[in-house]
N, C-alpha and C positions, 0 to 999 in steps of 0.2 A: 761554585764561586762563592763566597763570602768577604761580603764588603767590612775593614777593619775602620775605616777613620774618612772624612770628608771635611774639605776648608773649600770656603766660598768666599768670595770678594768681588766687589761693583757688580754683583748680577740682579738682575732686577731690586726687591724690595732691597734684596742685603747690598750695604755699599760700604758698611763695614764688614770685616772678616768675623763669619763663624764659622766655629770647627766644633765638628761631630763624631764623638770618640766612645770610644764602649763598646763596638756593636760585636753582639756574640754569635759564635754557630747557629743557635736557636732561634729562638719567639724574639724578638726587638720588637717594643711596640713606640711609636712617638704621637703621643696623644698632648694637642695643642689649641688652642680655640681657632676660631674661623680667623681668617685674614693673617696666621702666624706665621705661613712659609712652608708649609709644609708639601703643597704641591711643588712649590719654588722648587726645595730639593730635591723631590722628585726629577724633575726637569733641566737639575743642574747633571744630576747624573746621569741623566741620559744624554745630555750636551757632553762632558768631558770624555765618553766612551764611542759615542755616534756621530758627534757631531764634526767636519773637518777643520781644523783649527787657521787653514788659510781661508777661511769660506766667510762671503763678505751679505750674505743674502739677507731676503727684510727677515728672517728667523733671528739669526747671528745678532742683526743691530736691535732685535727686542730685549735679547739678554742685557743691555746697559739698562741700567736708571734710567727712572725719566727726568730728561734735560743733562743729565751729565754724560760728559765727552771722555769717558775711562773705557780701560781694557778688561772686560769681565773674566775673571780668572777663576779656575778649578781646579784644585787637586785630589787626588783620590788614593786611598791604598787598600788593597786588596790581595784575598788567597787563592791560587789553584792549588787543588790536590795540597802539598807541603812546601811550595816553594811563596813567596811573600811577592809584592810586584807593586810600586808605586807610578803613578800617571798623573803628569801636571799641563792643563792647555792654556793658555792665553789668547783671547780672540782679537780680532779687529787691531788694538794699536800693537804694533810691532809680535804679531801674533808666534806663539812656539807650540809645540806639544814634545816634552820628553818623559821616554817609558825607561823605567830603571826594574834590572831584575834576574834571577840567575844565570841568564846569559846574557849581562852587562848592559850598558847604555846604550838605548837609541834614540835620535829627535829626526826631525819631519818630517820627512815622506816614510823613511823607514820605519819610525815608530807608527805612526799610521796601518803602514802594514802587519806588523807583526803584532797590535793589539789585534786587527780583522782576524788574521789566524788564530790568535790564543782565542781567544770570544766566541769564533765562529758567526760575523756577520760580512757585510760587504760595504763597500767603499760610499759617502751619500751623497746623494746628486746636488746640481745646482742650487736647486729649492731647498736643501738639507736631510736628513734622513727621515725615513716614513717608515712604515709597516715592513716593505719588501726587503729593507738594508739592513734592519735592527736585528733578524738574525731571530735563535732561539728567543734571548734578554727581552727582547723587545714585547714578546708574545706575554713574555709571564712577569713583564714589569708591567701593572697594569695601572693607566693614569684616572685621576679621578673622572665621573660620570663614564668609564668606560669599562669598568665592572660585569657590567649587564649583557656585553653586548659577544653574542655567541655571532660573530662572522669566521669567515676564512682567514687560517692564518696567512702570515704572507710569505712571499716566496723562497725570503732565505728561514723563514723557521721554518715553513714547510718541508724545504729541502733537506734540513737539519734531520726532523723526524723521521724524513721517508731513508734517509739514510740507515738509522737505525733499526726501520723497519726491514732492512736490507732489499728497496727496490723500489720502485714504481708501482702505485697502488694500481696502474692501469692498466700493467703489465697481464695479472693476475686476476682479472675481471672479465674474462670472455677470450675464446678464440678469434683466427681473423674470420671463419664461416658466419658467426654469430655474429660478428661486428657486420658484417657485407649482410647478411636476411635485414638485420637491425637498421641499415642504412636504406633497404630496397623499403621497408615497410614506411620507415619518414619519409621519403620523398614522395610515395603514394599517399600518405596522410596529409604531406607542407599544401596537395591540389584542397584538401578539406578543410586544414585550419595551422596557423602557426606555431614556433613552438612552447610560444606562452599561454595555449591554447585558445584564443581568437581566431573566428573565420576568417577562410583565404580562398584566393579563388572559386571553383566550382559553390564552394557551402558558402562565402559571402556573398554572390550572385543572386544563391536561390532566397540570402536569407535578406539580403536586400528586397527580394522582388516582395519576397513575404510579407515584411515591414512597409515598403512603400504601397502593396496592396490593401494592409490592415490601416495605412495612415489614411488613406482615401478615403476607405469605408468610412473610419473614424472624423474625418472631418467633411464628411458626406452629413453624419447624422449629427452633427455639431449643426451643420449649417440650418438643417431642417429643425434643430430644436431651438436653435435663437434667432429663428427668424422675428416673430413675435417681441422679441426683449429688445430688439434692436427699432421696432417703431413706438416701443413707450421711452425709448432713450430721446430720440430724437425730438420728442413732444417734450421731454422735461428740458434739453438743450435749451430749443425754440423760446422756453417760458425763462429759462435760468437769462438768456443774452437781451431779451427786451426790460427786464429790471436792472441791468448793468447799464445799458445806454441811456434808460432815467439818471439815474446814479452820474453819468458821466456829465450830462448836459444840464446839474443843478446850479443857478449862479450864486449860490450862498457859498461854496466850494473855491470859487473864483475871488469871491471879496475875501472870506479868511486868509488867502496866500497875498493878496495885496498889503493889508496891513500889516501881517508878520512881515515883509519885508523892510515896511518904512519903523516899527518896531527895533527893525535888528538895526537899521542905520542910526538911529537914538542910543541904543545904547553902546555901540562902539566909541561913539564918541566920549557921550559917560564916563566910561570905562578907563578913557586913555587919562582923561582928568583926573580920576579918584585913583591911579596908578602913579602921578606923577606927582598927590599930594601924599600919598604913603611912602614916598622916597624918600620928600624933602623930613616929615614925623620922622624916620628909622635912622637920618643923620645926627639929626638935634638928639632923640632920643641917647643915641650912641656917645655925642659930647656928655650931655648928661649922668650917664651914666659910667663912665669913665672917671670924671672926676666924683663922681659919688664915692666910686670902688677905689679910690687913691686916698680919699678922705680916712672909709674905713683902714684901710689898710694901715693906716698911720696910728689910726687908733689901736687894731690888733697889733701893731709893732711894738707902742708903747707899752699893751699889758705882757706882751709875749717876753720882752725885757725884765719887768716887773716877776715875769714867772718864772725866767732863767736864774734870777737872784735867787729867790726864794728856793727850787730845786738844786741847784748849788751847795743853799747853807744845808740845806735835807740832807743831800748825797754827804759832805762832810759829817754829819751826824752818825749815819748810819753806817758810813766806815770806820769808825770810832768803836760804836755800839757792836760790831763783827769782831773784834781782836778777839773778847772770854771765848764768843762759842767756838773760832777756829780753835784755840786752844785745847775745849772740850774735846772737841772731833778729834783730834791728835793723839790726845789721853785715852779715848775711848779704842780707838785703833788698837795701841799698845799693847793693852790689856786683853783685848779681842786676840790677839795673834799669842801673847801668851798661854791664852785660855786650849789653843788649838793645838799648840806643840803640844801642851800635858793631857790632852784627848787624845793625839797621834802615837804616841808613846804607849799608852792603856790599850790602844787598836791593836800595835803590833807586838805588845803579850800574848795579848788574845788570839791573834793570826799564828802565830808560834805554838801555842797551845793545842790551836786547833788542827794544823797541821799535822801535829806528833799525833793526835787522833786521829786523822784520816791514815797516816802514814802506819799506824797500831791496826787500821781495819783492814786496809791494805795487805799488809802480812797475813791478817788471818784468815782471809780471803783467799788468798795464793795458796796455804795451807792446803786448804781445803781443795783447792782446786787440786793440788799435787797429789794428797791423798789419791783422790778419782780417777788422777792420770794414772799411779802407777796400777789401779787395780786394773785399768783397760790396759797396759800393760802384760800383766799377768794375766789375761784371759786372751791378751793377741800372741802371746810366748807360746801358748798351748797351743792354740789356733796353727801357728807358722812348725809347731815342730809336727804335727798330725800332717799337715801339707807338704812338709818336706820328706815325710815318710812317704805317702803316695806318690809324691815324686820320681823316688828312688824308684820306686816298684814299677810306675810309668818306663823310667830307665831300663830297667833290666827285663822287661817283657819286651820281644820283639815280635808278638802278634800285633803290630798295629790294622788298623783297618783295612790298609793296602794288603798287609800281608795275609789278614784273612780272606780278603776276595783273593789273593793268589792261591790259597789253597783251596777254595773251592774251585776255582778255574783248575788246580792240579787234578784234583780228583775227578772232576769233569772227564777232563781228558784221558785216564785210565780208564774210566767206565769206557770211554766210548772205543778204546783202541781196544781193549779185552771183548766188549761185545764184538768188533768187527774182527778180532783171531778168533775168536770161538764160533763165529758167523761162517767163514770155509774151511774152517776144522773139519777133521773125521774124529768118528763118538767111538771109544773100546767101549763094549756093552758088555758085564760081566753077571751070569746067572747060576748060584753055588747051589749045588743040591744039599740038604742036612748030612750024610756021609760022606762028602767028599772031602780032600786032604784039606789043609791050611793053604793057602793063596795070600801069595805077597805080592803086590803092587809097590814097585821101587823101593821096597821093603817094610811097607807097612800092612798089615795085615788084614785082608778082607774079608768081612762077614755079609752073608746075605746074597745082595746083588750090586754093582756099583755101574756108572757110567761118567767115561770120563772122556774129553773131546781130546784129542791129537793132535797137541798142537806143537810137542814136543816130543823127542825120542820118550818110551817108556817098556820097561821092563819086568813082566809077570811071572812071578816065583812058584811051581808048581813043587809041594812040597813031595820028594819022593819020587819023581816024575822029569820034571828036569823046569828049563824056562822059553819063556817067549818075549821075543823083544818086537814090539812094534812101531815103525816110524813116522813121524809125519810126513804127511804131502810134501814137495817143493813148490807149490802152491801156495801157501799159506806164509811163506819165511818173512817176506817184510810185513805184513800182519802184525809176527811175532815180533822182530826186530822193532815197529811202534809202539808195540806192548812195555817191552821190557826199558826202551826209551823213556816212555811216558812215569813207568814205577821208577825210574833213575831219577827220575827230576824231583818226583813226589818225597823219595829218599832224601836227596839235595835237600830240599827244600826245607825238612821235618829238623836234618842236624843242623842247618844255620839259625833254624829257628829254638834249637835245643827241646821238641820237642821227642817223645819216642812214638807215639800213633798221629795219627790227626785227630781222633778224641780229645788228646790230649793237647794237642794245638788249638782247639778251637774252645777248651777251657780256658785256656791263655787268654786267647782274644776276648773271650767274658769278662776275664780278669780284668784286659786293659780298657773296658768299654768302663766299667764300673771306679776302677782307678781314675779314670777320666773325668768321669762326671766329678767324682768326689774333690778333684781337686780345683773343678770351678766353683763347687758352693762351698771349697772352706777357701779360696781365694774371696770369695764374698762378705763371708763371715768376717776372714780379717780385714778387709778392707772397712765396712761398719765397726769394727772395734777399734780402728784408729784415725776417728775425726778427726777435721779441723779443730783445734781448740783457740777461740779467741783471748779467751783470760791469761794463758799463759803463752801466747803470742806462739802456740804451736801447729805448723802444717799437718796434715795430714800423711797418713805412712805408719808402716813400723817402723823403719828405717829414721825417718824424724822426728818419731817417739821416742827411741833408744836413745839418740843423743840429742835430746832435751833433757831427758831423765836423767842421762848420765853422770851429768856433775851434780845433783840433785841429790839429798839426802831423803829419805821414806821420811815422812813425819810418822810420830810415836803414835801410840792409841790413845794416849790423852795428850794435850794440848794447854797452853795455860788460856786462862777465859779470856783476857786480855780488857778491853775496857767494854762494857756492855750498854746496851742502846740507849739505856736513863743516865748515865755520866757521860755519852758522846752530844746527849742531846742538851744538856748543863754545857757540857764547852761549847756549844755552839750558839746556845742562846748567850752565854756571855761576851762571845765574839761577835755577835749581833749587837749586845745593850752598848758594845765598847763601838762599834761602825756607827751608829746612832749616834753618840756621844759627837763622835769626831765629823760627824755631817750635821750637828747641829752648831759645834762649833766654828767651823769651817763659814756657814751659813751666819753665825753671828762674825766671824771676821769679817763675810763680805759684806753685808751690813754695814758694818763699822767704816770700810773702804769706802762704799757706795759713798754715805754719810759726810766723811771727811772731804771725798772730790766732792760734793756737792757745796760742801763750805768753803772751800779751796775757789772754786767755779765761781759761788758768788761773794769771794773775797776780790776774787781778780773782774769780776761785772762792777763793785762799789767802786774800785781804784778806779776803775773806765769811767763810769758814772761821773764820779765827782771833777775829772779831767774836759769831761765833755760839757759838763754845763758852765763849768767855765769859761768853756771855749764860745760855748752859746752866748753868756754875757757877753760876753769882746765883739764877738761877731753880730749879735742885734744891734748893739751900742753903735756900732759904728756906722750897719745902715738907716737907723734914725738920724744919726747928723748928718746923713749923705742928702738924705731923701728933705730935711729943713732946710739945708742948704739950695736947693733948686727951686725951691718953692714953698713959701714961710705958710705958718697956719688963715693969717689974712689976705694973704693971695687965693689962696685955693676956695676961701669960703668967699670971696668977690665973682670968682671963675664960676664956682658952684651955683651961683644965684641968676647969673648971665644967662647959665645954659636952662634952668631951668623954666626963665621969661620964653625964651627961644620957641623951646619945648609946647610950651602951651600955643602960641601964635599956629604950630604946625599943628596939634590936633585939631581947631577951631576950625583950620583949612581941608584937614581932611573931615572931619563932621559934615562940612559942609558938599562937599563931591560924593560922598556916601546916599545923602537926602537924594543926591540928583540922581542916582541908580536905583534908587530903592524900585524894585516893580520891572524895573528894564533888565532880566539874567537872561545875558546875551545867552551862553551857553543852553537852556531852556529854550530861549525862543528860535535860535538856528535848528533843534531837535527837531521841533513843532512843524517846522519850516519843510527841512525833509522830510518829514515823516508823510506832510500833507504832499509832498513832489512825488513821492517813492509810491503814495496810494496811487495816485492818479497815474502813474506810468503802469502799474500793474493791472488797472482795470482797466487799459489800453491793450494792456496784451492778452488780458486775458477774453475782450472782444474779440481780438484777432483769431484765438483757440476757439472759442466756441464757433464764432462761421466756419473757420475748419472743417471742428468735429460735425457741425451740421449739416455740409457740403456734403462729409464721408459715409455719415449716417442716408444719406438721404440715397446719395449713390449704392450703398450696400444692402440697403432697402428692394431699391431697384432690382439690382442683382441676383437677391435672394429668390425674390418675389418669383422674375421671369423665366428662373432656369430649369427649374422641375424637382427641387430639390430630393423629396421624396422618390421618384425613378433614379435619378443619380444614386442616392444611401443603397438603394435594393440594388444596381447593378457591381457597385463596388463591392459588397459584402461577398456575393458569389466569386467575385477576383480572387478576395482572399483569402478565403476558403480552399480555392484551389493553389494556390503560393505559396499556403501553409501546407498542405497535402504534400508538397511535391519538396520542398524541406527540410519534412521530419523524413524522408526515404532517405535524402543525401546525408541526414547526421547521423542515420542509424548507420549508413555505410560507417563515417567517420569515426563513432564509439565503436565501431568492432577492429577498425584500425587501431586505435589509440590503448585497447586491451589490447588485443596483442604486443603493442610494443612495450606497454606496460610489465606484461607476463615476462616477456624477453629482461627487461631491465629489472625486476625482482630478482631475478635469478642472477643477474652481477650484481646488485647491491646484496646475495646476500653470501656470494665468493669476497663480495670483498668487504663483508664482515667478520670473516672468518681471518682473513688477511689483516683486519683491525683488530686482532684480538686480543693483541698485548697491550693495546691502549682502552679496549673494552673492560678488559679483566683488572685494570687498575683501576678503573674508576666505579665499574661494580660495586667493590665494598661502600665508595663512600656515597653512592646513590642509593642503598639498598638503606644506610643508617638513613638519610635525611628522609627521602620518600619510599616507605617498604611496598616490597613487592611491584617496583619499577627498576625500569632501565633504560638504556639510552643506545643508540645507536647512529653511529659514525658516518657523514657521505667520503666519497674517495678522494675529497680534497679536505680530510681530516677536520671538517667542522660537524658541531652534533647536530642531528636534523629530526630525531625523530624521540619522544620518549614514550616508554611503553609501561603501563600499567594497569590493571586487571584487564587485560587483554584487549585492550583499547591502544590505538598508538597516533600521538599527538603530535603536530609539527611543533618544533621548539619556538618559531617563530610566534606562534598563536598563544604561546602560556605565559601567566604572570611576566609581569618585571619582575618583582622578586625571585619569581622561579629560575625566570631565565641567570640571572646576577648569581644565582648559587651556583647551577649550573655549570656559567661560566668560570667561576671560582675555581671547580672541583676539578674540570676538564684542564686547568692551568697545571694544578695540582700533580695529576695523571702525566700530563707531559711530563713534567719537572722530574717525577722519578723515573720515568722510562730516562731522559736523557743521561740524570744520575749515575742511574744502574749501566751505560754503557759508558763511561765514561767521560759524559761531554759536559763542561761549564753551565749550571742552572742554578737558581736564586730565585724566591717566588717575593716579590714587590705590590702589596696593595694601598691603593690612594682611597681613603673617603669610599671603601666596598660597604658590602650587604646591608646598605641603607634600607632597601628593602623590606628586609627580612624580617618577618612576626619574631617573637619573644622565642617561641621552642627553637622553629630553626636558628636561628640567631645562636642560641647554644652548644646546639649541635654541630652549627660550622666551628665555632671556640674550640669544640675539642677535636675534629679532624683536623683544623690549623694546628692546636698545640701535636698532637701527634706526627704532622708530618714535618715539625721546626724539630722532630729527633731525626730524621732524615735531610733535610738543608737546610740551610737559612732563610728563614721569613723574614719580611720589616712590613708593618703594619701601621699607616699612618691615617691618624683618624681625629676627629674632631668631639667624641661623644667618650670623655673622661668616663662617665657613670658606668656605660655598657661595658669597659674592658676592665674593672675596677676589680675585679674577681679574677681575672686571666694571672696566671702563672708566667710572667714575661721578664723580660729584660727590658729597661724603662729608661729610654734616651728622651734628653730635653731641647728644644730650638734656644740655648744660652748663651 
């Protein structure tokens, strides 16, 4: 799956619409400060794919703004495989979802569904989707602070995986004999302890009686050691509660809380007085000060009139004094722009120029390139006409391989059919004396002695004498008949193959072994002599050598020199002096532009200028006649002088309610008050404690004293002693139970890590780069439980946070291509990940992320600009 484009409206922070476009196959990174949105999106996208679009729950209504009453809306577009697929939900007000995509439009319940199938999740409950709904997506989008967290996936990505893994991880983890021992050994064990491994019946029993034995003992000899400590408590009690009840019963203690009282009734009254003469002060003061600020104001009015005149005649001035320089600025302009045509002009000599020079190296570049094609040419002509000679030869030899093993199978068989007729043959044994005549055997002539087996008629010629014919057996005829079968075939065999012996056939067959070979390594040879050539945009071949070449004339043995590297490098610098020229000019037009808007700008601020302080006079002018009109200058200063007799009358009054508090602060004296209430109540109670503790002291004294304590400690101790004895029997039962069952379940965890081992063997690599010489290992509910390293093996649960957050990274990782590679929808999504992570690993996950965004789509959202600033990515913004 890879996400193309994302638009958001009314959902949380966003309430205006942002849309999110760019995103590639690859690395996506969207690096944004804290509080930008970027979990937002996260969360939007897993709302418009997970979430149900009629669904009214407190999830749903957190998606709106806070306080506004809108429809939070989501659209999204996305690819499987090569078909494109867009998806729009609208929640809460007049809620829709429609899915648009190669096989046409659906909305509501239907689109519902047939997004769960294309995704591979399931439908989300009331509360909205969780872990179990969200499918493979869900596993390997991961939200932020949950990075770290290596648990069980949930039950539709699980189901996902185990599909792929073709089955039930449980299936494949023990027989039922093994499951049924395994079950009879826990329920013998559940009598010893649970399966959290806490004692249970039988062993909590014994290990209760232990502990209640050992707790005796123990406060057996507790009691015998404080007995002592507990009668100099009592003595310090006794001394601590008669210095309190002094304390309690002083009457100096009595008189302080009476006069604070009649203190505090003094000054409430006070108080109300000096409150009710700073009321009457803040009125008068307020009259006062009222017409004081109407006084001034008349006075700021009259200068502020005085000033609008005078800025007025300014502004008229200084629009006057503007007309030259706009004028300048204009002329300046002019000039500027012609100065730029006649530089852009000189550029594009220069560009002409320099072109017919590149376009001159060009050519003689090609040249040379041609030259080299055709020599590789002429050595791949040689090369193809040696190979089509061997070819031919290949052709017309028909020893192939085959038919050399036929002829040794042929002649196989003649051996062995000749040895078996010559096997029940009869032998003619012939023995010549030196004078005896000439003897012809079927007419060839015998000297010495001969022996010949009978296998067929034969006829011995006595010279002078007469002959003898002798016959074979009828014994022997099919013998012969296999015989002469077998040389018929042999014969066959030799003329289809045109040879005349079989010496002579199995030189053939050398021939064609050697013809063979020869024609792979000049099949070779021309293949190396006719490269790709990039220069002259030629494939690779002879065949796409030849017509390249073909319309192509041989360059000559000399060439003309054409322009040489100290004249390419004169037209280039002068096409450089000429781009300079025209970016300097350029640079003074816009100068000159700047310049003129700037006079322009404050030609049109003086016209305003001079408009507006005009407008100033008229307008002051007329709220000074307004403001004499209500109230002449001798009015106000008759009002002014009233409020200020007033004024004084009311500070004299309050001066004097102030004198009468001086010393009486109520707030002080009610402290004092309680403070002296709150002693006295607590050294009541704290009376009350100590007779208590004295009572309990006194009793536990007793106690201690009468009961024997030291025969008590000695009799307890021998309890548990034996509680304990009788304890460590029942747990060693229980450890040799719990081995075994132990023993029994190593051996299905480790069938069924052989069963993990498509998901062991992808993540291998990338455990072996971050921590060498470690590994990891799977439980049957697909989460990693164990890591292993120099021969030590760690529960995952027990290692770093950072450790575990890689980890979990890498194991998301591992999914993602197993699902990949089977064909099922995956996308790997990180929120705010390997916060964790030190400096090296930190790098080292950078490049197993970058290498596996050549395999799906990452999006990588993170807050730490600096850290990804070197990543190779594709770079979306929250805009």
């Amino acid at each position: 799956m890879r996400i193309r484009e994302l638009r958001i409206e009314n959902f949380r922070k966003f309430r205006q619409p942002l849309l999110l476009t760019g995103f590639e196959d690859g690395l996506n990174l969207v690096c944004e400060q804290n509080e930008a949105g970027k979990s937002t999106v996260l969360e939007a996208l897993r709302a418009v794919l997970f979430e149900r679009h009629g669904s009214r729950s407190d999830r749903i209504r957190s998606f709106r703004p806070h306080g506004d009453e809108v429809a939070p809306t989501i659209e999204l577009g996305f690819d499987l495989g090569d078909a494109r697929w867009k998806l729009r939900k609208r929640f809460l007000q007049n809620p829709l979802v429609e899915l648009e995509g190669p096989t046409g439009r659906a909305t509501g319940d239907e689109a519902e569904e047939r997004l769960q199938t294309l995704l591979g999740f399931a439908r989300a409950g009331n509360r909205g989707a969780d872990d179990d709904s969200r499918g493979a997506l869900g596993l390997l989008w991961v939200e932020q602070g949950q990075s770290f967290v290596l648990g069980t996936p949930g039950q539709g990505a699980r189901r996902t995986l185990e599909e792929v893994l073709a089955g039930e991880v449980g299936a494949v983890t023990g027989g039922q004999r093994t499951t049924t021992v395994l079950q009879a050994i826990e329920r013998s064990l559940a009598e010893y302890q649970t399966p959290t491994g806490r004692p249970a019946r039988r062993l909590l029993d014994s290990q209760e009686a232990a502990a209640s034995a050992a707790e005796d003992a123990r406060a057996a000899q507790a009691e015998l050691e404080q007995f002592d400590s507990v009668l100099e408590r009592l003595e310090a009690k006794r001394n601590e509660l008669r210095r309190l009840v002094a304390e309690l019963d002083d009457p100096e203690q009595h008189q302080k809380l009476a006069q604070l009282e009649a203190d505090l009734d003094r000054a409430r009254t006070a108080g109300q007085a000096l409150r009710t003469a700073e009321a009457l002060l803040r009125e008068a003061a307020g009259e006062r000060a009222r017409l004081e600020a109407r006084q001034t104001a008349r006075r700021d009015l009259r200068a502020q009139v005085e000033q609008a005149e005078q800025a007025a005649a300014t502004a008229r001035a200084a629009a006057n004094d503007h007309e030259p320089i706009l004028e300048t600025a204009r002329q300046s302009e002019k000039d500027a722009n012609a100065a730029l045509e006649t530089a852009r002009t000189a550029l594009r000599t220069a560009e002409e120029r320099r072109l017919e020079v590149q376009r001159s190296q060009a050519a003689q570049a090609r040249q040379r390139a041609l030259a080299t094609a055709f020599l590789r040419l002429d050595a791949a002509e040689d090369i193809a006409v040696q190979l089509q000679t061997r070819r031919e030869a290949l052709d017309a030899n028909w020893m192939t391989p085959d038919a050399h093993s036929e002829l040794l199978n042929l002649e196989q068989t003649v051996a062995e059919t000749h040895a078996a007729a010559s096997a029940g043959a009869a032998v003619l044994l012939v023995e010549l004396l030196p004078s005896a005549p000439a003897v012809k055997l079927n007419g060839a002539l015998i000297e010495g002695s001969l022996r010949v087996p009978i296998s067929e008629p034969q006829s011995l010629e006595l010279d002078g004498i007469g002959s003898v014919s002798v016959m074979p057996p009828a014994s022997g005829e099919p013998a012969q008949a296999r015989l002469r079968a077998a040389e018929q075939d042999l014969a066959a065999f030799l003329a289809n193959v045109g040879c005349a012996t079989p010496l002579a056939a199995k030189e053939a067959a050398q021939a064609h072994r050697d013809d063979t070979q020869a024609v792979v390594l000049l099949a070779a040879q021309l293949e190396a002599a006719c490269p790709e050539d990039a220069a002259l945009d030629i494939g690779a071949g002879l065949e796409i050598l030849r017509g390249a070449l073909a319309s192509e004339t041989r360059p000559g043995a000399s060439a003309s020199p054409g322009i040489g590297a100290a004249g390419a490098e004169d037209v280039d610098g002068a096409w450089q002096t000429a781009r300079t020229a025209e970016r300097e000019a350029e640079g003074r037009r816009q100068a000159a532009l700047d310049t003129l808007q700037e006079v322009q700008i404050a030609s049109v601020k003086l016209t305003g200028q001079v408009e507006r302080t005009a407008g100033d006079v008229s307008r002051l002018g007329e709220q000074l006649t307004a403001d004499l009109d209500a109230m002449d200058d001798d009015a106000l200063t008759a009002a002014l002088d009233a409020a200020k007799t007033e004024e004084s009358r009311a500070i004299l009054a309050r001066d004097e309610s102030q004198r009468a508090v001086e010393g009486l602060d109520e707030t002080a004296l009610l402290q004092r008050r309680d403070t002296l209430r709150k002693r006295r109540e607590r050294l009541v109670n704290d009376r009350l404690g100590l007779v208590g503790e004295i009572a309990q002291l006194e009793e536990r004294a007793k106690t201690l004293g009468g009961a024997g304590p030291a025969t008590r400690a000695a009799a307890a101790a021998e309890l548990a002693e034996a509680a304990a004895a009788a304890h460590d029997r029942l747990k060693e039962e229980a450890e040799m139970l719990t081995l075994l069952a132990e023993t029994i379940r190593d051996a299905q965890r480790e069938t069924a890590r052989r069963f993990l081992a498509p998901i062991t063997q992808r993540v291998a690599p990338f455990i072996e780069r971050l921590l060498p010489n470690a590994g990891i290992v799977f439980g049957e509910d697909l989460r990693p439980t164990l890591l292993t390293r120099r021969g030590r093996e760690e529960a995952t649960d027990d290692l770093s946070k950072g450790t575990q957050e890689q980890l979990a990274v890498l194991t998301r990782i591992a999914f993602a291509d197993l699902l990949i590679e089977k064909g099922k929808p995956a996308s790997l999504m990180l929120d705010d990940a390997l916060v964790f992570a030190d400096d090296d690993r930190f790098e080292v996950m950078l490049e197993i992320l970058a290498e596996a965004a050549q395999r799906m789509q990452v999006i990588v959202l993170s807050c730490r600009t600096s850290a990804y600033r070197g990543l190779d990515a594709n770079r979306i913004l929250l805009a």
